[in-house]
N, C-alpha and C positions, 0 to 999 in steps of 0.2 A: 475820106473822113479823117480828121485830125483829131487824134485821141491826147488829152491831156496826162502830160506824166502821172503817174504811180506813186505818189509821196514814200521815201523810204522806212523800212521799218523803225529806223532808228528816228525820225522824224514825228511819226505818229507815237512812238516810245515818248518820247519826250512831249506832246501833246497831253499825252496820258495824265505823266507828271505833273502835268502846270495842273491840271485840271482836278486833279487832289491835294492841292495847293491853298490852303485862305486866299482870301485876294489881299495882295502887298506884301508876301512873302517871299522869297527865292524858291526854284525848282526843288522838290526833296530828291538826298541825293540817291542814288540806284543800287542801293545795298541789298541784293538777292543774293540770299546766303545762308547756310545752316549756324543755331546756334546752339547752347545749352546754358541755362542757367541753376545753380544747386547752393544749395549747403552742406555742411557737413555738421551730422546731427552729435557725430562726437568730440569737433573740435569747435563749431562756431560758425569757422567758415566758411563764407561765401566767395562765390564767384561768376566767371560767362567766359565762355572760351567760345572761337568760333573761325570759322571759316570762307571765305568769299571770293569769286570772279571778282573782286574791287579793287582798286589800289587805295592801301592805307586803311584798312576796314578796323583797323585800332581804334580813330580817334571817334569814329562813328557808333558804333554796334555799342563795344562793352559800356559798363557803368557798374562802378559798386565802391561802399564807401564803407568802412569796420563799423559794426555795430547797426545800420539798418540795413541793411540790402545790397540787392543785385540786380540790375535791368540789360536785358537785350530790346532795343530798337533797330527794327530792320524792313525788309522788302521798299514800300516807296516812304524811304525813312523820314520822319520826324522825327531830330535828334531831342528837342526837349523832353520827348517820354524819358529817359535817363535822366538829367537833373533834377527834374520835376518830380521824377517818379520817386525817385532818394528823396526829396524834401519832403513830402507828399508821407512817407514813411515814417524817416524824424520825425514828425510831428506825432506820429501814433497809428496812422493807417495803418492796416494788414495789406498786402500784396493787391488784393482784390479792391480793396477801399481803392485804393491809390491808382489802381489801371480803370477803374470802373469809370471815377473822374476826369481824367486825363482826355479817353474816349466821348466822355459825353462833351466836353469841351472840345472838341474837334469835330472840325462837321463833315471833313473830308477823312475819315479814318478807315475807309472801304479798302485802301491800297496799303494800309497798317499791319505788321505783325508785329507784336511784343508780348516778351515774359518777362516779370517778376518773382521775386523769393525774398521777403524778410527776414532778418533779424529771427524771428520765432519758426522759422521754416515752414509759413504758409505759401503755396505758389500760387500764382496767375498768369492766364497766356490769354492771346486775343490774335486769330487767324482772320484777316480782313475779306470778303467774298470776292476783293480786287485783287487780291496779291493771284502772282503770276503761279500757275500749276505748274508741276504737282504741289501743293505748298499744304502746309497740315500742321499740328502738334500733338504732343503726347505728354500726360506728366505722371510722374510717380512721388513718395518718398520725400517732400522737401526737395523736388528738381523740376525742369519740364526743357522739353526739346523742341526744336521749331524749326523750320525750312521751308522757303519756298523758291522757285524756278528751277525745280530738282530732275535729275533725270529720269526719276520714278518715286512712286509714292511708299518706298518700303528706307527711305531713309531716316525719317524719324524717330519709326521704333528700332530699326537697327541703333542707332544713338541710345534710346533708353536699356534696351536689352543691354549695351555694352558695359553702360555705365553701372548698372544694376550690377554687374560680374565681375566690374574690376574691381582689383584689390589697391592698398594704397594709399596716401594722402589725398586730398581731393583734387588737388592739380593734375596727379597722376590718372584719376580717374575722370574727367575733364578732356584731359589727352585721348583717353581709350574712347571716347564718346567721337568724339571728332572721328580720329581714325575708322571707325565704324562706319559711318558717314560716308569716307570716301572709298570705303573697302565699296558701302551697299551700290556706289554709284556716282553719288555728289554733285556738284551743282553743274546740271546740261552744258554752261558752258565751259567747264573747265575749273581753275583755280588758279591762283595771283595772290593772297594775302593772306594772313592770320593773326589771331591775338589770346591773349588770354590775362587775366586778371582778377587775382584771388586775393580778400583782402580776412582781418581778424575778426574773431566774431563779435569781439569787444572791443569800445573803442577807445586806445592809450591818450595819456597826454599831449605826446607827440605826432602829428599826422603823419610823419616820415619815417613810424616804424607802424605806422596799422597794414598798411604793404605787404603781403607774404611776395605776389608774381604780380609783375609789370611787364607782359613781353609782347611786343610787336613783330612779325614781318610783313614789311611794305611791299616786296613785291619781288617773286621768285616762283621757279616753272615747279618747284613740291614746297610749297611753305610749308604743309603739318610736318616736313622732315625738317624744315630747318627750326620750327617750333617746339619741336621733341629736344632738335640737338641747343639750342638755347637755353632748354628748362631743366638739362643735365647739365650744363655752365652754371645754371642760378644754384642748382642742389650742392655743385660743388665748391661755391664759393660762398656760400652758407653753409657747408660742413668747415673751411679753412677760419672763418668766423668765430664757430663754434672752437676749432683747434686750438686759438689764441687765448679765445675767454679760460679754457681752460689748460691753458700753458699760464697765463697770470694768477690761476687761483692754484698753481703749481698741482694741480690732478694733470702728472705727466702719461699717467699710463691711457686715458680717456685722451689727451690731447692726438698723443702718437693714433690713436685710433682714427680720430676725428680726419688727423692730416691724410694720413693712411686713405680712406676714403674718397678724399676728397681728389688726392693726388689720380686712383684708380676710376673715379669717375671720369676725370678730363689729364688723362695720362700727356696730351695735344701740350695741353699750357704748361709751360716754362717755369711763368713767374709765379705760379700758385704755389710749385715743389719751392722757388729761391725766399719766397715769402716767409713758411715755415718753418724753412732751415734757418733765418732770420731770427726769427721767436724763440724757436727753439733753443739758438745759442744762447740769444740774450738770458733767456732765464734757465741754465746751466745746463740743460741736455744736450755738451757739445759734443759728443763724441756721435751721438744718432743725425745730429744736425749737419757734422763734418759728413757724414756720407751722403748725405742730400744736396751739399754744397759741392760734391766731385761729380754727382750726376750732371748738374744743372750745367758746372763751369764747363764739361765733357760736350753738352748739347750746344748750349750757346756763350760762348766767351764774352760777347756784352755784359753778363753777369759781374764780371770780376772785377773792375774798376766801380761800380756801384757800393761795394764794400767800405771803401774809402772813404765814399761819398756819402756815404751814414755818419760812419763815423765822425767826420768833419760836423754836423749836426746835432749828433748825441741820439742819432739810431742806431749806433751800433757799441759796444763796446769796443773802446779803443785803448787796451792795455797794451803797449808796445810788447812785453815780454811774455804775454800770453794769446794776445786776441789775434794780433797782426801776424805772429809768427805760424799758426796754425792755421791760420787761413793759407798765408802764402806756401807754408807747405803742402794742402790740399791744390791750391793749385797746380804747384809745384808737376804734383803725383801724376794731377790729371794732362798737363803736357807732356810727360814722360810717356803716360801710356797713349798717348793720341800720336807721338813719336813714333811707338813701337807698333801702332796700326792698331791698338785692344779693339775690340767689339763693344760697344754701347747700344 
């Protein structure tokens, strides 16, 4: 008897796909993955952090735009619940108005998970009877959690329970939600990407400052570690931000704080301490700025020809008998003890 091959799983996977598909669409693409979407009821902000077995689950999953909301679309994704669902909002829907529609206009939304959170911190979630088990949600508070093809069904509320405990901005608390996640178990198959995306809860003139976190990892054997260590790069480079603003409004004791910070958040980066030192000279804290400029020129001597190179521009002060001579003396110092072997 000749028995006809066994179509691969991965074969009927994608069967599956097309089949929750409108007809004359593309396959939706395979985003099984935990997420969380929230506000913060005392800053505004919203957001969706998440996690996935996908590659690039950034440009997929999140969605959220200052001032109306936040969308995760995921399991057999249809990426338009995200723009649609933020339009859907703008216009005035609550969370619910906007996923109730969206649903009903899809005929195929059995293999659908999506959450919503507005502007007003109403939420809405929708677990499809397709989406791949363990798959479920949970919401509390102005947030809600979602997962499906999980290794067990206690990841959910683990997510809510974390999130509920952490302390912190809401990025920070976004983080602990994830990490819970992967503590309880996380997605059967493993993990490959991460994202996360917090924007204001009002929305500026500017699109390019409604932005609090934009961070993506495409694709690494621990993304929530390298998503935590990203989002200490953003915190620290938004504290050196801060340092400047108020190195210009000369509030020097607030700036040195600011730098301070920011230096000890990502002690790693170089150009963050040569940046400050920078600022700091220009607007006359040079004596705090000259010991930040022997650290940096001590770590990496690329630094020290850039000095110049401002200068020439009009980034740096270039008073021959005061600016040049005290730098070259910091250098100076810092090759003598590099000479003498000092410790850094």
């Amino acid at each position: 008897m000749t028995l006809e091959p066994f179509p691969s799983f991965l074969a009927m996977l994608a069967g599956t796909t097309f089949a929750l598909v409108s007809p004359g669409r593309p396959p939706a693409p395979l985003a099984h993955t935990y997420s969380i979407v929230a506000r913060d009821p005392k800053t505004g902000e919203m957001g969706v952090a998440v996690q996935s077995h996908y590659f690039s689950v950034g440009p997929i999953v999140p969605w959220a735009e200052a001032g109306v909301g936040a969308v995760a679309t995921q399991s057999l994704v249809l990426v338009d619940y995200g723009p649609k669902g933020l339009e859907l909002m703008k216009q005035g829907m609550t969370a619910k108005q906007a996923l109730d529609q969206l649903l009903k206009a899809d005929s195929t939304h059995e293999g659908r998970q999506v959450a919503m959170v507005d502007a007003k911190g109403n939420v809405a979630a929708y677990t499809g009877p397709s989406c791949i088990p363990d798959a479920g949600d949970v919401q509390g508070p102005q947030f809600s959690c979602q997962a499906n093809l999980m290794a067990n069904a206690t990841i959910w509320p683990a997510m809510k329970a974390a999130f509920e405990k952490a302390q912190g901005d809401l990025s920070e608390r976004l983080m602990q939600a994830l990490e819970a996640a992967e503590k309880a178990g996380g997605d059967i198959r493993g993990r490959q990407s991460a994202a996360m995306v917090v924007v204001k809860g009002e929305r500026g003139a500017n699109p390019w400052d409604n932005v609090v976190v934009n961070l993506r990892v495409e694709d690494h054997d621990h993304p929530l570690v390298e998503l935590r260590r990203l989002l200490r790069l953003r915190r620290a480079y938004n504290l050196e931000d801060q340092g400047d603003a108020f190195t210009t409004a000369k509030k020097s004791a607030e700036a040195a704080k600011a730098y301070a910070e920011a230096m000890k958040l990502a002690p790693d980066v170089v150009e963050l301490q040569f940046w400050a030192a920078v600022t700091m000279y220009w607007n006359g804290n040079r004596e705090e700025s000259l010991k930040v400029f022997k650290q940096v020129f001590a770590r990496e001597a690329r630094w020290v020809p850039l000095i110049e190179r401002l200068s020439k521009v009009g980034l740096f002060p270039a008073d021959p008998n005061v600016d040049t001579k005290a730098i070259a003396a910091a250098v100076a110092e810092v090759q003598a003890l590099a000479t003498k072997g000092a410790p850094w």
